[in-house]
C-alpha positions in Angstrom: -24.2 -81.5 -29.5 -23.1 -78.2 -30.5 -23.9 -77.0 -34.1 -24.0 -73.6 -36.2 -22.2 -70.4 -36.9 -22.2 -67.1 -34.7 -20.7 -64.1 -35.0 -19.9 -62.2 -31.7 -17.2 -59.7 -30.2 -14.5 -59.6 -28.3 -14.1 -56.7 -26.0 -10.7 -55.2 -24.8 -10.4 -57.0 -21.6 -10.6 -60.2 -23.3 -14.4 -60.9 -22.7 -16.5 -62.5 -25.0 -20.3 -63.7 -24.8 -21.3 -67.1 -25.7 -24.2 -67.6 -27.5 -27.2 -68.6 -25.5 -27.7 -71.9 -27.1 -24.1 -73.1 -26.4 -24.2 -72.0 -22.3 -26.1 -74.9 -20.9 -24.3 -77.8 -22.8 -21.3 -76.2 -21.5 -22.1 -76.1 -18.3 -21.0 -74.1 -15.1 -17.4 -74.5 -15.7 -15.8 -75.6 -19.1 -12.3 -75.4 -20.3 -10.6 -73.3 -23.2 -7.2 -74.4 -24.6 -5.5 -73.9 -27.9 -6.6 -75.3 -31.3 -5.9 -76.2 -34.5 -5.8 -74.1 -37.6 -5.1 -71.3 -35.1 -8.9 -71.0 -33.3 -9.4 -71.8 -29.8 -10.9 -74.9 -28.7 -14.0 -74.9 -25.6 -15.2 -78.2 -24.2 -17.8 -78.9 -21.4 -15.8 -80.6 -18.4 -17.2 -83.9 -19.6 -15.6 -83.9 -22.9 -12.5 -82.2 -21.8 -12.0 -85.1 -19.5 -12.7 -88.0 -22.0 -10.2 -86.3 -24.1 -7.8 -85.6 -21.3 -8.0 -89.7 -20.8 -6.5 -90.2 -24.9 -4.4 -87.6 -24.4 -2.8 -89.4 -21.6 -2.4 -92.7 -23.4 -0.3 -91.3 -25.7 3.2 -93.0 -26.1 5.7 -90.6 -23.8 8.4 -91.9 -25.4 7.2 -90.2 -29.0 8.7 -86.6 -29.5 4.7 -86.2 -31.4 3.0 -87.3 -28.7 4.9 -85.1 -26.2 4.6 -82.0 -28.2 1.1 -82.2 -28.8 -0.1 -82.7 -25.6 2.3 -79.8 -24.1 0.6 -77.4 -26.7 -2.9 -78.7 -26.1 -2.5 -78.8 -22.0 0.0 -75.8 -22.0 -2.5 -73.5 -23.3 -5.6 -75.0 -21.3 -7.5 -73.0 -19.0 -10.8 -73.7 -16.9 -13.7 -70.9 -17.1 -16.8 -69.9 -16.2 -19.6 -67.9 -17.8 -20.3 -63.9 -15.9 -24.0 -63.3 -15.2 -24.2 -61.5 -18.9 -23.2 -64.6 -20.4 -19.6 -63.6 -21.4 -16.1 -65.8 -21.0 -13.1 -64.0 -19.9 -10.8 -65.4 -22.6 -6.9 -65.3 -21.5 -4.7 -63.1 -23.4 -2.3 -66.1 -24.1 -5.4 -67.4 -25.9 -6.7 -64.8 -28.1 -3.2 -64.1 -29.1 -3.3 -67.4 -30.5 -6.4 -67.1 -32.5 -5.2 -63.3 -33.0 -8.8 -62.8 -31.9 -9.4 -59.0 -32.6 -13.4 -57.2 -32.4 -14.9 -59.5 -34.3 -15.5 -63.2 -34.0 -16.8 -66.0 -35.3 -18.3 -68.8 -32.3 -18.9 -72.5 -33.8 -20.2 -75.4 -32.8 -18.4 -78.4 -33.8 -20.1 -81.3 -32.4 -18.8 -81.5 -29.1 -17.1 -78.7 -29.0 -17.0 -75.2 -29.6 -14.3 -73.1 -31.3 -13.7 -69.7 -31.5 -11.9 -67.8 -34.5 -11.1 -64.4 -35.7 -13.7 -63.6 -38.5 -11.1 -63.2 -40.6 -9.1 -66.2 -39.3 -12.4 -68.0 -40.2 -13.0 -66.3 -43.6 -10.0 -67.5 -45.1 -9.9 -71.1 -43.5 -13.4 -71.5 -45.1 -12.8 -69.6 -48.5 -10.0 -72.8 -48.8 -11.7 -75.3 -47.4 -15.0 -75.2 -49.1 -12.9 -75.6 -52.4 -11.4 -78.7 -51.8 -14.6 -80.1 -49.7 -15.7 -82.4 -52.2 -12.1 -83.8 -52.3 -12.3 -84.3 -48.4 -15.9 -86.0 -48.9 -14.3 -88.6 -51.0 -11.4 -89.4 -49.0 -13.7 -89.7 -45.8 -16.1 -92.4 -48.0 -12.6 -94.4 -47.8 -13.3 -94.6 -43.8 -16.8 -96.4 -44.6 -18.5 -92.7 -43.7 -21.5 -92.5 -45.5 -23.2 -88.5 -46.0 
């Protein structure tokens, strides 16, 4: 399980380390793809592939389905971690996130996402307002904190 907030950099060739802690649950190769709320989603292969299984029972005949899954396979990309530690993340991908020097790494359960500290900033600054408002809805789906 991935949990916790780290703030790292990116460099100028698109090369960013992942924190220690996060390396060995991802695993020798691990793929990157597009997210939601414009941050970049990493999964380990074993993930990647359970979602790659929902993904593909998706209805084809749904315009939704169709356009999801293009954005979400579309932007995929398979990567490995250098010897320091660092992804090489593809520019396709941190202009997405509009990842710039400074970043923000997180571990979301089981995955990882990666957004532009300010990208982050500003999603959290509006989140945390409403985040007793999300609480309660989630209580509705028998989710007990």
């Amino acid at each position: 399980m991935f949990m916790g907030e780290h703030q790292h950099s990116i460099d100028e060739k698109g090369r960013m380390i992942i924190p220690a802690k996060f390396r060995e649950a991802l695993g020798t190769t691990f793929v990157i793809t597009r997210g939601l709320d414009q941050c970049l989603f990493v999964y380990p292969m074993e993930e990647w592939k359970v979602l790659e299984q929902k993904l593909k029972a998706l209805p084809l005949m749904k315009s939704d389905a169709r356009a999801f899954t293009r954005f979400f396979f579309s932007g995929a990309t398979e990567c490995e971690l250098d010897k320091q530690g660092r992804v090489n993340i593809p520019g396709n991908l941190v202009e997405h996130a509009k990842l710039a020097k400074d970043c923000v790494v997180l571990g979301v359960s089981n995955r990882v996402e990666i957004w532009a500290k300010e990208q982050w900033g500003s999603y959290f600054a509006e989140s945390e307002q409403s985040f007793n408002e999300i609480a309660e809805k989630l209580v509705d789906f028998n989710f007990d904190l």
